[in-house]
C-alpha angles and dihedrals in degrees: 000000000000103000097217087053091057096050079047092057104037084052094032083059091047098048085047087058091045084052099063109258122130099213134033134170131170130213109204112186131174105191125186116179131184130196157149142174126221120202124176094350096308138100106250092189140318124221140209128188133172127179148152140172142123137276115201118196111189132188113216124175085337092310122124116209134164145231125187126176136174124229094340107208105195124016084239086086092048095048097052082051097057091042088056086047109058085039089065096046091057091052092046086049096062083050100053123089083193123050117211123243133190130209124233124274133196110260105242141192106188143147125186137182119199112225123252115189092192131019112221125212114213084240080059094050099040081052094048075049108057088046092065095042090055087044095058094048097053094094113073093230092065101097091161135034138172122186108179117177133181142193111184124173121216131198110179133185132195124185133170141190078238090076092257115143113178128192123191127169116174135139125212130217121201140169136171125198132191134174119191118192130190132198141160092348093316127105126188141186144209123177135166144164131232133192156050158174110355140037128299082311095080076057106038115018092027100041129356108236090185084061086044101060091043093058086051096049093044091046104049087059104047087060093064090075082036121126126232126240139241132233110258136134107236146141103295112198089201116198122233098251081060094043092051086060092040086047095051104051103032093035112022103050100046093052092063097094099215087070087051100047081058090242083126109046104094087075106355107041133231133260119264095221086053090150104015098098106145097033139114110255099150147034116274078259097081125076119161130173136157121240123181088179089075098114122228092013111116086250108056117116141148092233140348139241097294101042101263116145107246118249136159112264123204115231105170120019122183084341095300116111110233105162150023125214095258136200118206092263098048084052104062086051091048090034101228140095126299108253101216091249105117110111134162119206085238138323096288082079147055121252118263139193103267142164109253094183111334111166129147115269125257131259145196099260112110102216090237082059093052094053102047091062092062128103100174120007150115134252099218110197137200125336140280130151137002141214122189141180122234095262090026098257102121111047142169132177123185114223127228083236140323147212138224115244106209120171092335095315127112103220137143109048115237125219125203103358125164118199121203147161129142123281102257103046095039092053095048089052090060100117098159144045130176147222096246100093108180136169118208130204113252116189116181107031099155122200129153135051105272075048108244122207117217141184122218147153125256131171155117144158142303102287126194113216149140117267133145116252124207138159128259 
């Protein structure tokens, strides 16, 4: 951490003080990123980006406002913005029916850095690349192919008028992968990301990225001689990397209670079980919580944006909901405890309530097990594309591919296959989950107005259900 940023903070936090506020914190961050994208065998193009600056959030009168600024040079241009802040939040509080309260944190001195078993170099990473890029288009079908691949490194400060001082250092590693093949009038295509929190060996120890782009390859061009579905409603065995994207959208999002409290609705949507904590709205099957301590995974952190300790929170439990994903100020309305899940996607912008790893819990089902009790059924596979209702009710989510399910067997290969139902009968028909408990990397989820683009985990395991399956 740049020296001169931390003196910023620690002063920015007293002049907001002097200024009347009764509660300043300061986000420092210093960002490098390195990236490139290879397409056809070819670099498209490469990126490199370096950046730093602070974000201030003051509460004034019970009025939150912001302040953000890049490479400030004197603290001069970080006093006149606080001034301007908590000007604006006194104007915004005369304004307000409702003033806003936080709930009380632990005062903490900390600093963390995140392990990286191996340090990658962007000539590493462009080689790791290439070999991809070769793998994919080694079947003749393949006709287009994108590897894209990141390292970014990441030194955060927080610091708060509570006494709070927060140190996290921490680097990504990300790479998506996709193959399209073409044959005969049909297309198809199979994508899929790789990655976290760490250094090559979330691509290579981890997870072998080499195996990965084979699969696709492979994949892509076995669905050109694949069969379409028909519509019917029937059992679905789904795969974790599915179950990452269904869990994401039907269970991750309304459990930010911001969404259920309907302050998102406007551009983001609600949450259907809005008022219904403490109720049954799945089967004892289901069990979800959201854990940033799950190490390597792109959510993974000490603390979030407003200080809080991170710590697993238990949404669903047994198929009864019994929490949100809370910020200071959401739990004083819900009383209860903030839930360390308030992040920004960098200082430019406030905190909001975000996922840091929510999945669905694991069973004791082996997916083998799942399958052979099937008569008619379908095996849905990685996901592809959702769409989802305003408070999250009515949902579909295309799959990258599928297969039929007949007497126990998996058999005939299924291109382009959407599977859909709505939340709450969906959830109660879970009768199986198995022991294959996996989080998966998710790169662009966007929620706020300015929009915000997070990372995060998902994930879960394979899960039996009921859903109806159609074609594209």
């Amino acid at each position: 951490m740049e020296k001169n940023l931390e003196d910023f903070a620690e002063k920015a936090v007293e002049h907001a003080l002097v200024s009347g506020c009764q509660y300043c914190d300061v986000r420092t961050e210093v960002t490098s990123k390195q990236g490139f994208v290879i397409e056809n065998n070819e670099i498209e193009y490469s990126t490199t980006k370096n950046d730093q600056g602070l974000g201030i959030r003051v509460l004034n009168e019970g009025a939150w406002s912001f302040f953000s600024i890049s490479n400030p040079l004197t603290f001069d241009d970080v006093k006149s913005g606080i001034e301007e802040a908590a000007k604006a939040a006194l104007y915004y509080s005369s304004k307000k029916k409702h003033k806003v309260t936080i709930g009380n944190v632990t005062t903490v001195n900390e600093k963390i850095n995140f392990p990286v078993k191996i340090i990658p170099t962007i000539n590493e990473l462009i080689e790791i690349g290439y070999d991809c890029d070769k793998i994919i288009h080694q079947n003749k079908r393949i006709i287009k192919s994108q590897v894209s691949m990141s390292y970014n490194i990441v030194s955060k400060l927080f610091v708060s008028s509570e006494g709070s001082k927060i140190h996290q250092n921490f680097s990504d590693v990300i790479a998506d992968l996709s193959a399209t093949a073409h044959e005969n009038g049909l297309t198809q295509s199979v994508n899929i990301t790789e990655g976290g929190r760490g250094g090559i060996e979330k691509l290579s120890t981890d997870r072998e990225i080499r195996e990965t782009a084979k699969f696709i390859s492979d994949k892509a061009a076995q669905l050109i001689d694949a069969k379409p579905v028909k519509e019917e409603k029937t059992t679905v065995v789904m795969n974790p990397d599915f179950v990452a994207l269904l869990t994401h959208e039907i269970l991750g999002h309304p459990s930010e209670a911001d969404r259920v409290l309907g302050k998102e609705m406007a551009w983001a949507g609600g949450a259907w079980w809005a008022g219904k904590l403490e109720e049954k709205i799945g089967s004892d099957n289901l069990n979800v919580f959201d854990d940033p301590t799950l190490e390597g995974t792109l959510g993974h952190y000490g603390f979030d944006d407003e200080g809080n300790k991170a710590t697993r929170t238990e949404l669903v439990k047994n198929g009864v909901l019994s929490n949100h994903m809370q910020s200071r100020e959401t739990a004083e309305i819900f009383h209860t405890n903030p839930s360390a899940n308030m992040r920004a996607s960098s200082y430019r912008f406030m905190p909001l309530i975000r996922m840091a790893c929510t999945c669905i819990d694991k069973g004791d089902w082996e997916p083998d097990e799942m399958v052979a009790d099937i008569k008619n059924g379908y095996l849905i596979s990685n996901m592809k594309i959702p769409s989802i209702d305003m408070k999250r009710y009515n949902w579909s989510i295309s799959c990258q591919f599928a297969q039929k399910i007949e007497n126990g067997e998996i058999t005939d290969l299924l291109r382009d296959v959407i599977v859909l139902g709505t939340a709450p009968d969906f959830f109660k028909s879970i009768d199986a989950c198995g022991k294959d408990f996996t989080v998966r990397p998710i790169t662009n989820c966007g929620k706020g107005d300015p929009m915000q683009s997070m990372v995060m985990g998902n994930g879960g395991p394979s899960i039996r259900a009921t859903a109806i399956v159609r074609s594209a």
